[in-house]
Structures are given as C-alpha cells and as structure tokens.
CHARMM-style PDB file with segment names, atoms N, HN, CA, C and O in Angstrom:
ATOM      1  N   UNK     1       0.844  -1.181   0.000  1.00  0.00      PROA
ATOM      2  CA  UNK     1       0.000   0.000   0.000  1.00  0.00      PROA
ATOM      3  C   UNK     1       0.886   1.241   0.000  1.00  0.00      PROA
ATOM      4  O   UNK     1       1.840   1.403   0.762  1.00  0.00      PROA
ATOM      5  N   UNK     2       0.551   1.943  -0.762  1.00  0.00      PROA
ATOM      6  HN  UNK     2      -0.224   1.812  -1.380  1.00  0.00      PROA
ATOM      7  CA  UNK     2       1.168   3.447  -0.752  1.00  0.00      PROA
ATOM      8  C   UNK     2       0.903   4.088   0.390  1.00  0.00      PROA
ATOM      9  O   UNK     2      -0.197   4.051   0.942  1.00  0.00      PROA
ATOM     10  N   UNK     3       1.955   4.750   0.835  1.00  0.00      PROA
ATOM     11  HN  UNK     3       2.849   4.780   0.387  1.00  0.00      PROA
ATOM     12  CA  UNK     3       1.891   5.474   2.063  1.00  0.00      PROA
ATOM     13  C   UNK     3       1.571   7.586   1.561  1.00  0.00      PROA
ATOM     14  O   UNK     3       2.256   8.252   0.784  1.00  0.00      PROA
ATOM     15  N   UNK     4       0.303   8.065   2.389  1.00  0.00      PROA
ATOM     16  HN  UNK     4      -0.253   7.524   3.021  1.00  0.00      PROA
ATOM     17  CA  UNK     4       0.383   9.257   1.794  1.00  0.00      PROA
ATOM     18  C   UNK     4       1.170  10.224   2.611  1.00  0.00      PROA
ATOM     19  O   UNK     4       1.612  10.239   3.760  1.00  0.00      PROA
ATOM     20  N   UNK     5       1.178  11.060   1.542  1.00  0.00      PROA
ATOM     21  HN  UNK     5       0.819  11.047   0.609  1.00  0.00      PROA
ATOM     22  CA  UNK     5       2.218  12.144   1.604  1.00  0.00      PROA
ATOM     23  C   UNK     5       2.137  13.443   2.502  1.00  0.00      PROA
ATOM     24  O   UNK     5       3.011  14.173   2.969  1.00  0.00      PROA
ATOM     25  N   UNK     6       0.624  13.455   2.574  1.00  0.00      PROA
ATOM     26  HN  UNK     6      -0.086  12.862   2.195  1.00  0.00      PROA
ATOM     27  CA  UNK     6      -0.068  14.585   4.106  1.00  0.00      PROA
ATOM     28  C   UNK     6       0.326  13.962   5.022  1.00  0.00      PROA
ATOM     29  O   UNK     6       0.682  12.800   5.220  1.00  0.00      PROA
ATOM     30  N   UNK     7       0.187  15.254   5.832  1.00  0.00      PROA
ATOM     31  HN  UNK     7      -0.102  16.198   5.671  1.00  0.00      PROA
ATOM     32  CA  UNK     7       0.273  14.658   7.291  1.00  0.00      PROA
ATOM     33  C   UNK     7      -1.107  15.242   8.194  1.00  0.00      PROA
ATOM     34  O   UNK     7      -1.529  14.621   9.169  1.00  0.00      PROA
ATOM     35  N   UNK     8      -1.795  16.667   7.654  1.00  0.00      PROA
ATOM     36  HN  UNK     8      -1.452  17.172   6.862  1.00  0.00      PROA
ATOM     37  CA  UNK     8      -2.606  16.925   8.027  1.00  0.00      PROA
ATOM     38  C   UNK     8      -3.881  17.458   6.946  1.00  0.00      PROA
ATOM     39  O   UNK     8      -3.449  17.920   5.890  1.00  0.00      PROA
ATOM     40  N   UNK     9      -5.060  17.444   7.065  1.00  0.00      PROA
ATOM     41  HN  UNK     9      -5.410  17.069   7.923  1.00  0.00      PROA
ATOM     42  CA  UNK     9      -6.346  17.905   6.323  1.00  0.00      PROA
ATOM     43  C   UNK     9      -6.034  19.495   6.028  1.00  0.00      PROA
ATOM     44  O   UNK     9      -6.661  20.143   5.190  1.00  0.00      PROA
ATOM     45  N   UNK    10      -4.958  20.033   6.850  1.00  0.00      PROA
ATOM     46  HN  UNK    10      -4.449  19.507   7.530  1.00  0.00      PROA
ATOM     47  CA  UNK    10      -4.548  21.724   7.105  1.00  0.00      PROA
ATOM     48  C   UNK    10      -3.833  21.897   5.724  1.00  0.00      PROA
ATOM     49  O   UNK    10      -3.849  22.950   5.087  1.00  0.00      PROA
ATOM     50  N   UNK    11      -3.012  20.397   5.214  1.00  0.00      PROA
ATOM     51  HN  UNK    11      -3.000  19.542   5.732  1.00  0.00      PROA
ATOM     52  CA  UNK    11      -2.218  20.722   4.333  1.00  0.00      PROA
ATOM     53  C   UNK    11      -2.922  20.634   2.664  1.00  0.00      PROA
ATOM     54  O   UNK    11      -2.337  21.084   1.679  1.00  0.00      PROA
ATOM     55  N   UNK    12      -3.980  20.108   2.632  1.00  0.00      PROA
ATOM     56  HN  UNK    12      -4.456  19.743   3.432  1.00  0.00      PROA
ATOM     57  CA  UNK    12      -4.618  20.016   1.739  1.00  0.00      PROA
ATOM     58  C   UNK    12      -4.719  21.477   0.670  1.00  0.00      PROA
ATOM     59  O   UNK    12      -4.768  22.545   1.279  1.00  0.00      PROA
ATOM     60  N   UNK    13      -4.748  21.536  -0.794  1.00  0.00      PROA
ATOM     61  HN  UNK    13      -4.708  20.668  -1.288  1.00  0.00      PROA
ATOM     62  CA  UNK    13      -5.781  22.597  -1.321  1.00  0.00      PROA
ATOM     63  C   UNK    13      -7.163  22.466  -1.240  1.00  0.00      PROA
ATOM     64  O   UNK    13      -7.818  21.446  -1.028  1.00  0.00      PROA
ATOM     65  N   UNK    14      -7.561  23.681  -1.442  1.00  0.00      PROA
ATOM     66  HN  UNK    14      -7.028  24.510  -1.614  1.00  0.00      PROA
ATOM     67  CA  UNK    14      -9.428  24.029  -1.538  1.00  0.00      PROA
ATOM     68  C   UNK    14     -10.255  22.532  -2.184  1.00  0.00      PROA
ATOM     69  O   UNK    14     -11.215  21.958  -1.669  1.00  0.00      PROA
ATOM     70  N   UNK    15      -9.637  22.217  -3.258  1.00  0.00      PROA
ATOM     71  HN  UNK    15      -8.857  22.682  -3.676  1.00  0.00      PROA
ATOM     72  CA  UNK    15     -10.123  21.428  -4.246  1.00  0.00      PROA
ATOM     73  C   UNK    15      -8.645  20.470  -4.728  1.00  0.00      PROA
ATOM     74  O   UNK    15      -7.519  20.917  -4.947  1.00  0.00      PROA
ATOM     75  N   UNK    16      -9.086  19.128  -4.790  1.00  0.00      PROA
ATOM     76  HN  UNK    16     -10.001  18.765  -4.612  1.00  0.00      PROA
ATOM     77  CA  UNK    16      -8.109  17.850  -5.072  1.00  0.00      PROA
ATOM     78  C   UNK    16      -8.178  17.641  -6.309  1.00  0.00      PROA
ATOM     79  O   UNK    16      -8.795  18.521  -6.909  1.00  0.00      PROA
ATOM     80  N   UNK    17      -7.742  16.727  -6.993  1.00  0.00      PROA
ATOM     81  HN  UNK    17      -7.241  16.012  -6.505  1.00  0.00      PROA
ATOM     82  CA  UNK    17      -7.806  16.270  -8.235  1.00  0.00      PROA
ATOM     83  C   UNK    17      -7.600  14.911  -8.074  1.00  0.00      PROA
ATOM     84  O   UNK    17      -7.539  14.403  -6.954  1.00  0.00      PROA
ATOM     85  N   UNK    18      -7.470  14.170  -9.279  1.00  0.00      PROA
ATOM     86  HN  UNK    18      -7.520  14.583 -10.189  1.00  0.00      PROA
ATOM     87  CA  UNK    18      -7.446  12.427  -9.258  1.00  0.00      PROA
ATOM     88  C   UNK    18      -5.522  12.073  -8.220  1.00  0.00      PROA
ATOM     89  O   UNK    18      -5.035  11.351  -7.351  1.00  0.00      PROA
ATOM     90  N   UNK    19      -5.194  13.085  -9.070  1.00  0.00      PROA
ATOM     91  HN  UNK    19      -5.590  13.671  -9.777  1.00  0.00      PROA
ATOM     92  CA  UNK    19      -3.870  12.507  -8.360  1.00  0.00      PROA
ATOM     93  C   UNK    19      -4.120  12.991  -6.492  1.00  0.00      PROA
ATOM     94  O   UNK    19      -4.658  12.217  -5.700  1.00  0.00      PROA
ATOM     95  N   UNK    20      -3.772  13.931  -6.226  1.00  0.00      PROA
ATOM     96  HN  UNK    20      -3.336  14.559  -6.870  1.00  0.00      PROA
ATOM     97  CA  UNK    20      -4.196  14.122  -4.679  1.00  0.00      PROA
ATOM     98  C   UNK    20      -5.108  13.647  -4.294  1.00  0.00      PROA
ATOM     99  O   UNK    20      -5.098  14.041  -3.128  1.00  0.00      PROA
ATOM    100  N   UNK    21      -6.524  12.650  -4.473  1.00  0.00      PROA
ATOM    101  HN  UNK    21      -6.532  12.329  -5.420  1.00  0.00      PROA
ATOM    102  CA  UNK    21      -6.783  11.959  -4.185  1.00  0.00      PROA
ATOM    103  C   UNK    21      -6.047  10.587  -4.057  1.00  0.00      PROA
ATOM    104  O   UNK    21      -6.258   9.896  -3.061  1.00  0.00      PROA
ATOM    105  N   UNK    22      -5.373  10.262  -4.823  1.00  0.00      PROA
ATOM    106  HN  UNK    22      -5.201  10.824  -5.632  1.00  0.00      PROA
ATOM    107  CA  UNK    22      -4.673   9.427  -4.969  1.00  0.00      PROA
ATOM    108  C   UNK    22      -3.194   9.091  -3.762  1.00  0.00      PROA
ATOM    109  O   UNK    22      -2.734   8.101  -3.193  1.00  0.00      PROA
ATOM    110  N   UNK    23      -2.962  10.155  -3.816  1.00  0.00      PROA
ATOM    111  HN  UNK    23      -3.336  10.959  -4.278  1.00  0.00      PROA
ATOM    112  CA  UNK    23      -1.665  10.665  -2.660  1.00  0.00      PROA
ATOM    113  C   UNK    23      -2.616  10.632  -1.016  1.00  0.00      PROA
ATOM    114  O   UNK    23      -2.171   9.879  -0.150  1.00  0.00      PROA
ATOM    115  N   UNK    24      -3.702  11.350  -0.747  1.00  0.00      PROA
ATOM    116  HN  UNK    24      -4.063  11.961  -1.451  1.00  0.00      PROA
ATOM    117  CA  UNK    24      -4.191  11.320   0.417  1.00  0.00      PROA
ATOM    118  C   UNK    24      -4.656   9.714   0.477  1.00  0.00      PROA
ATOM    119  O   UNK    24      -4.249   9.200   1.519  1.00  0.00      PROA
ATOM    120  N   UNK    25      -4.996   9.296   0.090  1.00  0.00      PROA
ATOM    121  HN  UNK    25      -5.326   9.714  -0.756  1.00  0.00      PROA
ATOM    122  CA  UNK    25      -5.678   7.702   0.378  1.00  0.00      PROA
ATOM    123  C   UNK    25      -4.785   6.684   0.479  1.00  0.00      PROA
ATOM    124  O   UNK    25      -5.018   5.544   0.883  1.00  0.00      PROA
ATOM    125  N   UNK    26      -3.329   7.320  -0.058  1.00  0.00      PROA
ATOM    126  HN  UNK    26      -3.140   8.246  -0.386  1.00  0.00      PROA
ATOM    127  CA  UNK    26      -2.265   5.884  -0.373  1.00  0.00      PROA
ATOM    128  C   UNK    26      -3.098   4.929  -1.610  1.00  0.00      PROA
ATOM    129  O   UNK    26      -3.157   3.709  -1.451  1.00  0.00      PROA
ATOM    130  N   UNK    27      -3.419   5.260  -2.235  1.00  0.00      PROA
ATOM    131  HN  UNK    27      -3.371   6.250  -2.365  1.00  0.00      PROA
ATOM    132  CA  UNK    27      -3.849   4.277  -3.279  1.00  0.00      PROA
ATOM    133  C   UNK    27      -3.366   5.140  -5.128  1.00  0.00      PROA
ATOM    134  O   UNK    27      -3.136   6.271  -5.557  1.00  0.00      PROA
ATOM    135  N   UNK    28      -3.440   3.661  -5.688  1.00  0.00      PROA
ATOM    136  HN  UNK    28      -3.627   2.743  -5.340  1.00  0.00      PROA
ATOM    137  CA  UNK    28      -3.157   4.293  -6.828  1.00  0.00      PROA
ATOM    138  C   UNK    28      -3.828   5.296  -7.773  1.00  0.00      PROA
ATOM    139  O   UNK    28      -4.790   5.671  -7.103  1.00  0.00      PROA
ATOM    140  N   UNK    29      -3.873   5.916  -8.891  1.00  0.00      PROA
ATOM    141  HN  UNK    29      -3.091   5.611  -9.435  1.00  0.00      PROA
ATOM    142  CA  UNK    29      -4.849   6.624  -9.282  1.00  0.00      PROA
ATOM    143  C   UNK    29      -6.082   5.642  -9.847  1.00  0.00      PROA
ATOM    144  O   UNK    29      -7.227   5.935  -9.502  1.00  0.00      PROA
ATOM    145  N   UNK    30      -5.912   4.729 -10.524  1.00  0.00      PROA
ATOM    146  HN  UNK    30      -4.982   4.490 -10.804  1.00  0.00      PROA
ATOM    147  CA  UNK    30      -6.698   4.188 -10.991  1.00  0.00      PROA
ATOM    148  C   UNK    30      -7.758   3.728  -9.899  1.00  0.00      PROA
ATOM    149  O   UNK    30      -8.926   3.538 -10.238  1.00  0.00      PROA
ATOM    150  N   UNK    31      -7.304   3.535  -8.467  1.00  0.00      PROA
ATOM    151  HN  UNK    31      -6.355   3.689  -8.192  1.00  0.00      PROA
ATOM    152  CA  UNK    31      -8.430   3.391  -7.858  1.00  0.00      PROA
ATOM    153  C   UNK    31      -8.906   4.254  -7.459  1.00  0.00      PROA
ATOM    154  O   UNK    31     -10.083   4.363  -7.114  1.00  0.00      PROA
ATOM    155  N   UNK    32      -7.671   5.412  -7.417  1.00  0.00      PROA
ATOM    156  HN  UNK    32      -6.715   5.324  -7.697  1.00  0.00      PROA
ATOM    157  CA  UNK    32      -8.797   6.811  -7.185  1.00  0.00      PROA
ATOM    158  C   UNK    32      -9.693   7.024  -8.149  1.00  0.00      PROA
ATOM    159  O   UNK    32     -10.545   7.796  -7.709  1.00  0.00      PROA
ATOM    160  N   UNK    33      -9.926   6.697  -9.307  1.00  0.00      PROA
ATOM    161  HN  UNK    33      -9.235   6.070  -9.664  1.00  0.00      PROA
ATOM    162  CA  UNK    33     -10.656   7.117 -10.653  1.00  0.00      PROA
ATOM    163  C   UNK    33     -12.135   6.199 -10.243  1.00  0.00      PROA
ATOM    164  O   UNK    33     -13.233   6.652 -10.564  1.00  0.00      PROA
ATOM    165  N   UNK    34     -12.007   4.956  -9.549  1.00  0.00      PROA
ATOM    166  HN  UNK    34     -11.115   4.587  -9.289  1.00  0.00      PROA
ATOM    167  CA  UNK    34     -12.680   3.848  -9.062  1.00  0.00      PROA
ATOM    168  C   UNK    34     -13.207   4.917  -7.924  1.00  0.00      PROA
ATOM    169  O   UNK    34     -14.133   5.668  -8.230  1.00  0.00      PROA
ATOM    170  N   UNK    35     -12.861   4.958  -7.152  1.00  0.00      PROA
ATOM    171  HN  UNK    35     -12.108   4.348  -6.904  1.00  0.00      PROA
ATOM    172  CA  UNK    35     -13.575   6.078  -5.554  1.00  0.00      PROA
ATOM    173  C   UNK    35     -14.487   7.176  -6.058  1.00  0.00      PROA
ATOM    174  O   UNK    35     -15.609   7.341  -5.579  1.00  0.00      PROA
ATOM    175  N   UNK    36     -13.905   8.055  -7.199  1.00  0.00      PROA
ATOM    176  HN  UNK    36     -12.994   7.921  -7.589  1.00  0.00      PROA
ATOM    177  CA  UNK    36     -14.397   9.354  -7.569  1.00  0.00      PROA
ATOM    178  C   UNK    36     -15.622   8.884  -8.076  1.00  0.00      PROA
ATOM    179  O   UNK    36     -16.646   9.502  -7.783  1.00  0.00      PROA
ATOM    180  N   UNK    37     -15.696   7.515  -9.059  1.00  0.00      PROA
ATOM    181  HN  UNK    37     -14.864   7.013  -9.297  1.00  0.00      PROA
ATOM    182  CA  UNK    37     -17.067   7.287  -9.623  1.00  0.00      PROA
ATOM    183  C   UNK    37     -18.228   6.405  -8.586  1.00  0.00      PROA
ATOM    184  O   UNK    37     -19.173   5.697  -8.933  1.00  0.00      PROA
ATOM    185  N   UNK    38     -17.922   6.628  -7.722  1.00  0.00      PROA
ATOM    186  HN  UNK    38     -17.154   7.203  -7.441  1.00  0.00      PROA
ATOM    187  CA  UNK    38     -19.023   5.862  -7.038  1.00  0.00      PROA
ATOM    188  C   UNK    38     -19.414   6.632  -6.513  1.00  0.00      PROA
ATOM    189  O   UNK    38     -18.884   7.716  -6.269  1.00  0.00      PROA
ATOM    190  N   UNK    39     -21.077   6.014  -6.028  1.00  0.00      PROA
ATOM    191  HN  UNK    39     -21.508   5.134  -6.226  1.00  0.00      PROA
ATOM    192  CA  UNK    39     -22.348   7.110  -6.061  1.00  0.00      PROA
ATOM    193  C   UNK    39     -21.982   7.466  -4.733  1.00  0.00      PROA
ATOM    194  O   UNK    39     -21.667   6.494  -4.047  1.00  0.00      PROA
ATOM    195  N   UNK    40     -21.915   8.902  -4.000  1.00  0.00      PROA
ATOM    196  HN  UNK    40     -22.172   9.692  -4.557  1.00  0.00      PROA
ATOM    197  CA  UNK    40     -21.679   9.277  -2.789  1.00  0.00      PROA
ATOM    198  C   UNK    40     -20.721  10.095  -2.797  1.00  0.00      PROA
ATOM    199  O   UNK    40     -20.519  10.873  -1.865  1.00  0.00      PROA
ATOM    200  N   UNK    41     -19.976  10.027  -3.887  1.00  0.00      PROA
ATOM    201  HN  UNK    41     -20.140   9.394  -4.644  1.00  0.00      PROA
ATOM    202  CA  UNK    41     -18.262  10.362  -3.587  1.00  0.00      PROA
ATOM    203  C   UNK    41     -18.328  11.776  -3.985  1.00  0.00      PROA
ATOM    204  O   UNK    41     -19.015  11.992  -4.983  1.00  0.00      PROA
ATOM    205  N   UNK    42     -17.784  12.753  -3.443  1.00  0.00      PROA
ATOM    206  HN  UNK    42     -17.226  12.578  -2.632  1.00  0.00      PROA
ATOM    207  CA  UNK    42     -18.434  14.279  -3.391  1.00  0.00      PROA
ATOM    208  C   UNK    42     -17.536  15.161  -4.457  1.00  0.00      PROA
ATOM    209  O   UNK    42     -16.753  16.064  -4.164  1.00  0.00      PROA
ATOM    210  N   UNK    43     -17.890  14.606  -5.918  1.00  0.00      PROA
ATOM    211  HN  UNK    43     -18.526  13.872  -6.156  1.00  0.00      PROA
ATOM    212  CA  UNK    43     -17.170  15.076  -7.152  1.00  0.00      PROA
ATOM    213  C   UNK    43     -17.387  16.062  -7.392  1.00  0.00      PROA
ATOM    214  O   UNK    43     -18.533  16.217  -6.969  1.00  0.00      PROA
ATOM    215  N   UNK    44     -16.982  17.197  -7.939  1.00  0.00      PROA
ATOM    216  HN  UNK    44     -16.051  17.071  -8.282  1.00  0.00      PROA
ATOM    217  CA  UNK    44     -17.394  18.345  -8.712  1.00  0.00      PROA
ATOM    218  C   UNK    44     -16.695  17.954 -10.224  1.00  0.00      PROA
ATOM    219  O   UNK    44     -15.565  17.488 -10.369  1.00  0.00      PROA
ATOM    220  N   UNK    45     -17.899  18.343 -11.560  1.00  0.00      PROA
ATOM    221  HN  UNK    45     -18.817  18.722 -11.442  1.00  0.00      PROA
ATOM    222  CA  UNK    45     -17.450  18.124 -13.111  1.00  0.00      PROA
ATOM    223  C   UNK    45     -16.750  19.737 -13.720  1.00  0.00      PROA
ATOM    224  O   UNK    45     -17.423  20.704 -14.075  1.00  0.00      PROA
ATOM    225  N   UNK    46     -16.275  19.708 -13.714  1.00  0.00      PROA
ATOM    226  HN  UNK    46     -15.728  18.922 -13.426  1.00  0.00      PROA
ATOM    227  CA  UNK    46     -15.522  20.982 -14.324  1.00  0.00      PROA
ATOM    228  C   UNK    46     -15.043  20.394 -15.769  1.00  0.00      PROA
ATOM    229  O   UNK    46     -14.086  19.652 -15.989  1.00  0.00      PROA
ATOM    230  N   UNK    47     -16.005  20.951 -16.709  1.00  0.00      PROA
ATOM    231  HN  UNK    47     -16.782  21.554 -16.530  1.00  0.00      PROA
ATOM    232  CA  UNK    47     -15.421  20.403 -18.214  1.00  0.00      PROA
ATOM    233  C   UNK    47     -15.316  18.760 -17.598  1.00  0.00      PROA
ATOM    234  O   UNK    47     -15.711  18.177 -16.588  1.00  0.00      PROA
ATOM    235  N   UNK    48     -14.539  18.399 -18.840  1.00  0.00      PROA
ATOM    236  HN  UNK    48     -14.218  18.872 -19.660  1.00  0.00      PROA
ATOM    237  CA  UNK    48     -13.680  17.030 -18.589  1.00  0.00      PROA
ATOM    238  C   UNK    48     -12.927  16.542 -17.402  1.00  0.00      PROA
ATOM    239  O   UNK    48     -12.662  15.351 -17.239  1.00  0.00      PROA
ATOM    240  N   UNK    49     -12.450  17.874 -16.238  1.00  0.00      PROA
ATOM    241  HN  UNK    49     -12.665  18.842 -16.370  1.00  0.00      PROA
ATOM    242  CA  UNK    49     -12.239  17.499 -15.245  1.00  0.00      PROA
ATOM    243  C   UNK    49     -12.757  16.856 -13.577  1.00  0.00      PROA
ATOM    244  O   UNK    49     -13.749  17.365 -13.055  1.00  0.00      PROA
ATOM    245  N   UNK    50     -12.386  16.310 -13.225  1.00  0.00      PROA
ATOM    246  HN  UNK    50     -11.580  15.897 -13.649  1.00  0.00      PROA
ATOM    247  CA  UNK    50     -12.962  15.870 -11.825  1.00  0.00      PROA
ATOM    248  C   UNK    50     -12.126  16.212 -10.867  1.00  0.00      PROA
ATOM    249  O   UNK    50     -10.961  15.856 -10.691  1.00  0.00      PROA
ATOM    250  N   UNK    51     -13.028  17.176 -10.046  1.00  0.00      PROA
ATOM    251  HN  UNK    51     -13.974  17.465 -10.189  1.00  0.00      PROA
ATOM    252  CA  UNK    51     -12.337  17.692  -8.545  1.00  0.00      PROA
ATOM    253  C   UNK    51     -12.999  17.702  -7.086  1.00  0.00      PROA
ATOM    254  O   UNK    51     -13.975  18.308  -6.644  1.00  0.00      PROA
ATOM    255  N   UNK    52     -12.616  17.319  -6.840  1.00  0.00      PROA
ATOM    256  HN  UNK    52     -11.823  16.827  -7.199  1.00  0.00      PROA
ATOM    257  CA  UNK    52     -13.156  17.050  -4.729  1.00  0.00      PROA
ATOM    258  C   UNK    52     -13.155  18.533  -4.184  1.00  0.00      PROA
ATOM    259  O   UNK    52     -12.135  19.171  -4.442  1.00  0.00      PROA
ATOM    260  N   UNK    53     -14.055  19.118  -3.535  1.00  0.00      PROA
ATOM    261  HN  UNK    53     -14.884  18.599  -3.326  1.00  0.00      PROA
ATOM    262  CA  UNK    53     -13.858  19.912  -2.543  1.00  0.00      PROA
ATOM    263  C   UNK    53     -13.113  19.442  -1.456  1.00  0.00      PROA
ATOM    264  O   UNK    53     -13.153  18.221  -1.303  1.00  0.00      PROA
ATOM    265  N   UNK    54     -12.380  20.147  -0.587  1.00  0.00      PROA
ATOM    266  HN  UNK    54     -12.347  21.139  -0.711  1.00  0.00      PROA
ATOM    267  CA  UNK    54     -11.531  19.896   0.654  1.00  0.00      PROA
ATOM    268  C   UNK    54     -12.453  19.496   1.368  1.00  0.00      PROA
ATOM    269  O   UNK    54     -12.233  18.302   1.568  1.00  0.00      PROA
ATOM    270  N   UNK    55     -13.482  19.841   1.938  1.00  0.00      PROA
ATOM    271  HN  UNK    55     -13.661  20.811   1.775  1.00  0.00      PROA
ATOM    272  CA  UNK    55     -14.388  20.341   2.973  1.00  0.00      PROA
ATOM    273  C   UNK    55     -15.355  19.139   3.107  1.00  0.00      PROA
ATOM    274  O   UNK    55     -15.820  18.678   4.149  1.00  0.00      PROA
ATOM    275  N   UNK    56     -15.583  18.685   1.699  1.00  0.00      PROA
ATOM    276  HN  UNK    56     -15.206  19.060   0.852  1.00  0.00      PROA
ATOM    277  CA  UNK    56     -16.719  17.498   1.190  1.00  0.00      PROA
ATOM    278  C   UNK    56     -15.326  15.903   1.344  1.00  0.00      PROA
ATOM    279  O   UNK    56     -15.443  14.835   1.946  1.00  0.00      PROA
ATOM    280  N   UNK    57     -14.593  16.248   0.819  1.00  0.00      PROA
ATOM    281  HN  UNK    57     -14.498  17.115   0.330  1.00  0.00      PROA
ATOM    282  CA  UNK    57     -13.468  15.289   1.063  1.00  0.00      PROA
ATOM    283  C   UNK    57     -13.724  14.826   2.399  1.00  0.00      PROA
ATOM    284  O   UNK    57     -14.287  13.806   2.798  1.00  0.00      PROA
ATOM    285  N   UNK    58     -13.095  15.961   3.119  1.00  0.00      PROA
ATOM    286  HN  UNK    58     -12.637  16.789   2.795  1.00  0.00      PROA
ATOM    287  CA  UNK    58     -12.779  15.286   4.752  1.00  0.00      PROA
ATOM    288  C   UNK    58     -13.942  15.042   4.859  1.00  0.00      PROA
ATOM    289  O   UNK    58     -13.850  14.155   5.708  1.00  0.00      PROA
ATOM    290  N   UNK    59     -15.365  15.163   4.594  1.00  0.00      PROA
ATOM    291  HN  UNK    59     -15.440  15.884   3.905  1.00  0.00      PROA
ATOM    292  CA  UNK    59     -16.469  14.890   5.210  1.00  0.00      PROA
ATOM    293  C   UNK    59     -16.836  13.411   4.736  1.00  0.00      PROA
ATOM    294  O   UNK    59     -17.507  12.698   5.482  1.00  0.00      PROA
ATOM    295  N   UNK    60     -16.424  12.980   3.573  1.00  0.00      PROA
ATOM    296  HN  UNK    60     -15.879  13.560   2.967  1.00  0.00      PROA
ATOM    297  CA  UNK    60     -16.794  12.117   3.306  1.00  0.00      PROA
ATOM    298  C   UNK    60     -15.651  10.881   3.666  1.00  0.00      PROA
ATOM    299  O   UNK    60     -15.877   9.679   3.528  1.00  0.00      PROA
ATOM    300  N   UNK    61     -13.958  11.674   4.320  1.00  0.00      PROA
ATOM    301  HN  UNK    61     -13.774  12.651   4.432  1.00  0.00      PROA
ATOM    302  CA  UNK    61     -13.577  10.662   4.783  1.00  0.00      PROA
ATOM    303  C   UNK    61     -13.929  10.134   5.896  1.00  0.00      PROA
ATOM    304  O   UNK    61     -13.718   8.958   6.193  1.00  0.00      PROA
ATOM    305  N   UNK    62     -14.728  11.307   6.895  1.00  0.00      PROA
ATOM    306  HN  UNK    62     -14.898  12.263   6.654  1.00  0.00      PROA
ATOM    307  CA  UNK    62     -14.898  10.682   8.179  1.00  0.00      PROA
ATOM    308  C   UNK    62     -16.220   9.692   8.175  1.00  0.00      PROA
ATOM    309  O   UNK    62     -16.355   8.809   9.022  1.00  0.00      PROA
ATOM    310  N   UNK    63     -17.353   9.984   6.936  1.00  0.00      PROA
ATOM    311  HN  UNK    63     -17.243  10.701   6.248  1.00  0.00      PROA
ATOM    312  CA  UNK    63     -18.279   9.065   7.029  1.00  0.00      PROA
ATOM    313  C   UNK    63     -18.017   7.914   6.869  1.00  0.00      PROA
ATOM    314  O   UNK    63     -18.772   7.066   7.343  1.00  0.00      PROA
ATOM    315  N   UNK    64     -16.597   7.457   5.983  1.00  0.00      PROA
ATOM    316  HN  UNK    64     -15.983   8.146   5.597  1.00  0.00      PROA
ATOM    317  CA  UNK    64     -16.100   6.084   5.598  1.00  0.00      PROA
ATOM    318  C   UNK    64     -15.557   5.455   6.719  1.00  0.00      PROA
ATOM    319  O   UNK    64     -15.536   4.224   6.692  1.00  0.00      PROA
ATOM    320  N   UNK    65     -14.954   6.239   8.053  1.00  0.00      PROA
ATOM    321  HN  UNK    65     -14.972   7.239   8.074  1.00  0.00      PROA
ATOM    322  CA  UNK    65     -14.009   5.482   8.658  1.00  0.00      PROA
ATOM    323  C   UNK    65     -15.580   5.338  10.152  1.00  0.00      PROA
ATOM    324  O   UNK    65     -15.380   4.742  11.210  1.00  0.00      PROA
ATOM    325  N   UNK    66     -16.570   5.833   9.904  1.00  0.00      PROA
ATOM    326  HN  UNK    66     -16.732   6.318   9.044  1.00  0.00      PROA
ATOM    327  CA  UNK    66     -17.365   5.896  10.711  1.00  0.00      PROA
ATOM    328  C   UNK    66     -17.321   7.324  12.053  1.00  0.00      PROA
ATOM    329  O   UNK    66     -17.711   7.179  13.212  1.00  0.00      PROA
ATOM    330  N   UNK    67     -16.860   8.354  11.580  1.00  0.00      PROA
ATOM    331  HN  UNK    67     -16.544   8.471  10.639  1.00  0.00      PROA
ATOM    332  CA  UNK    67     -16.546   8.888  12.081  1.00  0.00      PROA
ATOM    333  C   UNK    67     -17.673  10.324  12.692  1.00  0.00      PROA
ATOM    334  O   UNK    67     -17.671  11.068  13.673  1.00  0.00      PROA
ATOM    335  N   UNK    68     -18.634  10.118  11.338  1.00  0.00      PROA
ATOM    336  HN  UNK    68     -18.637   9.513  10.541  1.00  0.00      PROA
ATOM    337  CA  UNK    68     -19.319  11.504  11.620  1.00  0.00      PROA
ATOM    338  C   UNK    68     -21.053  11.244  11.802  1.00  0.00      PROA
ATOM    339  O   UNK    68     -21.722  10.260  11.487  1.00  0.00      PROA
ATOM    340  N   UNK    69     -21.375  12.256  12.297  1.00  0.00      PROA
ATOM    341  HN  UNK    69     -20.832  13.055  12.553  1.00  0.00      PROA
ATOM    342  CA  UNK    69     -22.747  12.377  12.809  1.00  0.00      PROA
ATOM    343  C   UNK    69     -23.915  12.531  12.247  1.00  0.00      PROA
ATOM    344  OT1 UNK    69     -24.930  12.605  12.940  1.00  0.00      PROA
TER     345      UNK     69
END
C-alpha cells in the first residue's frame, strides 16, 4: 500500500484532483478514478475534469471510517 504524503487535512488545497486523491488515500490513481465514480463520492465536473472539494473530502472521509454524525 502506498503510504500518503499529508500529514494533516490543514495541508490540503481548496479542491483535489485524481492525483491528490490518490496521494491522500495511499492508493493508486486508478483506484482513485474507481472512488471518484461511485455514487456518494463528493465530485465536482468541471469540463472534462474531476475535482473534490476539501471540505466534502474530509467529510466524506470521516463518514467512511465511521466517524461523523
């Protein structure tokens, strides 16, 4: 498993992309491309691009690890 490269949610930008998704999760991109398309996953479509909000990110990491309310 890839180890990521943050150390904190502080260090993040506003908005991620496939690769910084990829880097925060320790996983490769291709499974980040796999995460981004599943129903829940808090995408924004910009053109051809796909980008995470920061804010929706962490929110949706803490719902995965069971974390939020």
């Amino acid at each position: 498993m890839k180890q990521s490269t943050y150390q904190s949610y502080d260090d993040l930008p506003l908005f991620l992309n496939v690769n910084l998704v990829a880097q925060v999760l320790g996983v490769s991109i291709s499974t980040a491309y796999e995460v981004m398309h599943e129903p829940g996953f808090p995408v924004l479509r910009v053109g051809s691009r796909m980008v995470v909000p920061k804010e929706k990110f962490i929110q949706w990491a803490e719902e995965q690890a069971g974390g939020a309310k």
